[in-house]
N, C-alpha and C positions, 0 to 999 in steps of 0.2 A: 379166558380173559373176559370179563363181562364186557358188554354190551355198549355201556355208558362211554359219555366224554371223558378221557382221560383229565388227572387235575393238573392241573396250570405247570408243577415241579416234574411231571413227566413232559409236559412241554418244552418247558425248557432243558431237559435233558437232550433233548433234539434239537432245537437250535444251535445250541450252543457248541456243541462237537460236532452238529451236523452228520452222524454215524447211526448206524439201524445194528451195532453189536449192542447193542442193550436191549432193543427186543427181543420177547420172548419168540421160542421155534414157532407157535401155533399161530403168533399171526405171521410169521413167515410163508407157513403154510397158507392161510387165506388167502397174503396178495397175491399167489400165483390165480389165485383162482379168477383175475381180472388184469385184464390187460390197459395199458396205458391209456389206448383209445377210448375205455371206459366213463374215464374219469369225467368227461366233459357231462356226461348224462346222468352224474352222483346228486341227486336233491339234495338240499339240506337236510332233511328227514331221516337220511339213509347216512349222513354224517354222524348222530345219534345213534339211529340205533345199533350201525356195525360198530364205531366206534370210531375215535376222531385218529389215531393213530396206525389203523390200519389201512383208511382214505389216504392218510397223509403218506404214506409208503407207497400209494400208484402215484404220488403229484412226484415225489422225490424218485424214483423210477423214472417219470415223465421226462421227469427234467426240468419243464416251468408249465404255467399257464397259459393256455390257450391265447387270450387277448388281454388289453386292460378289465375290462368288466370282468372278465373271471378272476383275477388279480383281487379287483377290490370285493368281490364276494366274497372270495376264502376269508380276508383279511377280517371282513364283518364276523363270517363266522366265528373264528380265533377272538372275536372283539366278544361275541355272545356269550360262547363256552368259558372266556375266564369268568363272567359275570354269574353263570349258572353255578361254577363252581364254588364260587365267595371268597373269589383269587383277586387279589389287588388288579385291576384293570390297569393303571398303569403301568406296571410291567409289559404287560401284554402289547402294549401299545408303543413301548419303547424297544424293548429286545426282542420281542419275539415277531412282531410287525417288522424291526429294522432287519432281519435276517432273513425274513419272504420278501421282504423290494430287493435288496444284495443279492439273494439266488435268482429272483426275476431279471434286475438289468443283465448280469453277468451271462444268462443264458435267451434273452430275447432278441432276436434275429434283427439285420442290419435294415431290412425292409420298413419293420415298425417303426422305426427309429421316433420320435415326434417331430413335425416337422418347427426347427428352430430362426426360418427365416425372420426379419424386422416387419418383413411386409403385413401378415396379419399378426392377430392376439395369439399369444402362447399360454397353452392348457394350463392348468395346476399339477403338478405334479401326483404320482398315485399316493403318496403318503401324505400332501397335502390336500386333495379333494376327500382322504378318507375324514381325516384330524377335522376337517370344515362340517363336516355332515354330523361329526359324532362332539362336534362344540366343543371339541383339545386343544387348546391351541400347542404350537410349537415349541418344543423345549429349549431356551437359550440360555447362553454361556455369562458368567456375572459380566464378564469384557464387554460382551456383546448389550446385555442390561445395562451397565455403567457410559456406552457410548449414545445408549439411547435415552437415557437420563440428562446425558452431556448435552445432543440436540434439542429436547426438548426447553433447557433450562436455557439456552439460547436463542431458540425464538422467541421465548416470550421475553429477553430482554432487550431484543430486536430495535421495537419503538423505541425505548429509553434511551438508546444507542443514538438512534437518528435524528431523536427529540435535541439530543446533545450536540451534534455533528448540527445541526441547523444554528444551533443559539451561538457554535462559535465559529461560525462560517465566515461572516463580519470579523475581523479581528481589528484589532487599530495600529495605523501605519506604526514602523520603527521608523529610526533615523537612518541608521549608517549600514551601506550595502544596498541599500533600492534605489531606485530610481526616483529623479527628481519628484515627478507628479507621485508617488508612492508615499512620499514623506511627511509628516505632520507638516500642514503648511501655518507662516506666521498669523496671527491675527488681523495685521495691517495690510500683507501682502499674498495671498493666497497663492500667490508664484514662487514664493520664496519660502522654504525649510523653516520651518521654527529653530530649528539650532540653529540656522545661519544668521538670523536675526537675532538672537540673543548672544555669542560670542560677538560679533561686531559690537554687539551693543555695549556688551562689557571693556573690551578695549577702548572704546569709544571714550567711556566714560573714565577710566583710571589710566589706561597707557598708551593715549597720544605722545607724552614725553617718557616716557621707558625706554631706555637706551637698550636697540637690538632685538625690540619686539617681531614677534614670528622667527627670528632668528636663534634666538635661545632656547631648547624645547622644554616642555614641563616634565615632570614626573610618569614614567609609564605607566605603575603601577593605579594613579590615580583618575591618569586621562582613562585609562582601564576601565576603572571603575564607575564613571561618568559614562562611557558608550553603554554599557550592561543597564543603567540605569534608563538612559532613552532610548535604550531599542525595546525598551517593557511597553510603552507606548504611552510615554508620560505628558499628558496632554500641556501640564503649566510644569516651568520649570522655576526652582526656588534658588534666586540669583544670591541670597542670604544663605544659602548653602556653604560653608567650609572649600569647598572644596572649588568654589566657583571665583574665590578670592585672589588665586594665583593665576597670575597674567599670564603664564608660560604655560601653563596646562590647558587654557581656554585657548591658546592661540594653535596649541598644539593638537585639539578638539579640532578644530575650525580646518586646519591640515587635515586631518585625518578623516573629514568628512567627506573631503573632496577627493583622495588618495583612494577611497575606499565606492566611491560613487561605481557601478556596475557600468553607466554612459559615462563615457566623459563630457566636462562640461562645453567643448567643444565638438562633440560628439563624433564617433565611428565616420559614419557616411562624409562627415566633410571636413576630414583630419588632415588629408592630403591636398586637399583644395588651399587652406592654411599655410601650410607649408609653399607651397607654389607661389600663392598671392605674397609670402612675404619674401619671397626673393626674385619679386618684379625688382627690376631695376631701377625703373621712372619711377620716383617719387611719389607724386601723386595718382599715378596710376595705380599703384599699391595700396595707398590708403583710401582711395574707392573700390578697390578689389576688396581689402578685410571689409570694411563698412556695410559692403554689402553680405559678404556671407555674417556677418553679424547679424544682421538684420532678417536672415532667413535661418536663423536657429528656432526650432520649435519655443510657443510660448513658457514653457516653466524654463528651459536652459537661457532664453534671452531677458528672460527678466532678473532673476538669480547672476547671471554675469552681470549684470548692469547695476547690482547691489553690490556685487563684491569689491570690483572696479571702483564704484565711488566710495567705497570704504578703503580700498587700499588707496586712492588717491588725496585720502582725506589725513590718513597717516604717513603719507611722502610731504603733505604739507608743512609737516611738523616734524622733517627733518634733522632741524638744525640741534634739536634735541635728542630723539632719536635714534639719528646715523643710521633713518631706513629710506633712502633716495629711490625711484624711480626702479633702479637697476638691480638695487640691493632685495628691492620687495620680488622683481622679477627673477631673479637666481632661485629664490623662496618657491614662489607658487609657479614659475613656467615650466619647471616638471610633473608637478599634480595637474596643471589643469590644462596644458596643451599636451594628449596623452590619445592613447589608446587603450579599448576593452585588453585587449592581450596585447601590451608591450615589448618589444623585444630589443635586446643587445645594440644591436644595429639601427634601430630607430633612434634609440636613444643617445647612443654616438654621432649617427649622420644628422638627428634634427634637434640636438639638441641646441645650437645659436639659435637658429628659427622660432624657438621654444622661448626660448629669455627674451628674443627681439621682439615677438608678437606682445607679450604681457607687458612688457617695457614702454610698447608704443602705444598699448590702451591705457595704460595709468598716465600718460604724458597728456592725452587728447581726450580723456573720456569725454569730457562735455560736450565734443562734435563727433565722436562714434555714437552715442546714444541721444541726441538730439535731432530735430528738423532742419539744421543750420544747412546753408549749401555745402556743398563741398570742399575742401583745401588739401591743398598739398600740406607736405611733410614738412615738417619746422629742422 
């Protein structure tokens, strides 16, 4: 057999079955002539000129490589010899490099192991410190390309992203479901809902005499349509609207703002206070009990009760037209607005007189519940 580096296709004749029945007898015969322990002391020189597949018969004899550095020696070698022979180096670097790391891990002793603690830096792997020396990078999978195509194309839209998330971080208040202070406030009244001041304004204006206002309700489909409309966060509202004409749907708006509030308007913390103060017995003691928790409602719930109040007492005025008395408006709004965040069965059975009497007895008196006057008992 001469002398020379085998080419690349008897290379891979060996890899790839991993078997020495395709060698010939003769160099059967020379590897006896060295013994395993040899192999460490084989220059490169001598990989030439005996031949590269008769070396490679004491390392597969051997079993593996000595350490890593003699690992990635041979490896150079095998990287050299395709090059000599005008054998595509990629292969060589693919199949026949992957099949020296394979028979290296599988037979390199548990001592060597590398050590894979957090605590320091962990080596390069042997196939990747060879691929880094010899400028290969590593062969990857389209998956693996298409997921690194995915992050990149996502950091750089990163900014854009954030740029965005800034501009609409500010949104503009809706109406219905947030909290009083939440809500576009009027122009006149910075305490008061812009929708609360425009539905009063409208009944104001056409249905002081409408017989059974707030008692007849509007269209759902429409009042519908009108919430979807101001929770987009429509700063002026156009009372020339269609839809703004019918008294029964504005009044049923005006409901429905206050049913749907997340506080109520006598709110959580002093719902049961309410209740208590309105079933003092003495008179007047009662009506400086509510007086006062009225009085200590945060500012957007005490100023907004004190609009509603004088609107609803402004439409008890105009009863006799009407047929919305005092009591009738109370039956209406003393379940919206004397309430709780989570209502239940039994609240609403046990306090609901408490409920009609409390609304009942601020549209009777509003001008000395929300005035400086002294105090008076109950009429």
């Amino acid at each position: 057999m001469p002398s020379r580096v085998p080419s690349l296709r008897m290379l891979r004749s060996f890899f790839t079955d991993g078997s020495l029945d395709s060698l010939g007898a003769s160099e059967d015969a020379r590897s006896k002539r060295h013994s395993t322990s040899d192999l460490s002391d084989v220059p490169f020189s001598a990989v030439r000129k005996e031949g590269w597949l008769h070396c490679k018969q004491i390392l597969t004899k051997k079993g593996k490589a000595e350490d890593r550095e003699d690992m990635l020696a041979w490896i150079k070698v095998i990287r050299e010899n395709s090059k000599a022979e005008g054998e595509d180096p990629g292969f060589a670097s693919q199949a026949l490099i992957s099949k020296k790391l394979n028979d290296y891990r599988k037979v390199s002793p548990a001592g060597t192991k590398p050590d894979s603690s957090p605590k320091g830096p962990r080596g390069l792997g042997i196939r990747a410190e060879f691929l880094k020396q010899t400028g290969t990078s590593t062969p990857r999978s389209p998956r693996q390309d298409a997921a690194v195509m995915k992050d990149e194309s996502s950091s750089q839209k990163a900014p854009w992203g954030i740029n965005i998330m800034k501009k609409n971080k500010k949104s503009t208040p809706r109406a219905f479901g947030v909290r009083l202070e939440d809500c576009q406030p009027a122009p006149d009244n910075k305490n008061v809902p812009l929708i609360v001041e425009a539905c009063c304004k409208v009944v104001e204006d056409r249905g002081l005499e409408y017989m059974g206002i707030y008692r007849v309700p509007g269209n759902n489909a429409v009042v519908s349509s009108l919430q979807e409309q101001l929770n987009k966060g429509a700063t002026e509202i156009n009372l020339q609207d269609e839809r703004w004409q019918d008294l029964n749907v504005i009044s049923s708006l005006l409901k429905s703002f206050f049913r749907k509030l997340p506080e109520p308007l006598f709110t959580d913390d002093k719902y049961n206070d309410f209740i208590e103060a309105n079933r003092i017995e003495d008179a007047s003691e009662r009506m400086r009990t509510l007086r006062k928790l009225i009085r200590d409602l945060p500012g957007h719930y005490y100023e907004t009760l004190k609009f509603l109040v004088g609107h609803l007492k402004t439409i008890a005025d105009h009863s006799e037209k009407n047929k919305m008395e005092p009591r009738n408006l109370a039956l209406v709004f003393g379940p919206t607005l004397v309430r709780t965040s989570e209502d239940n069965m039994t609240d609403m059975v046990t306090h609901m007189p408490d409920r009609y009497k409390i609304v009942e007895t601020l549209i009777q008196h509003s001008d000395w519940f929300f005035s400086d006057k002294e105090d008076k008992g109950e009429k």
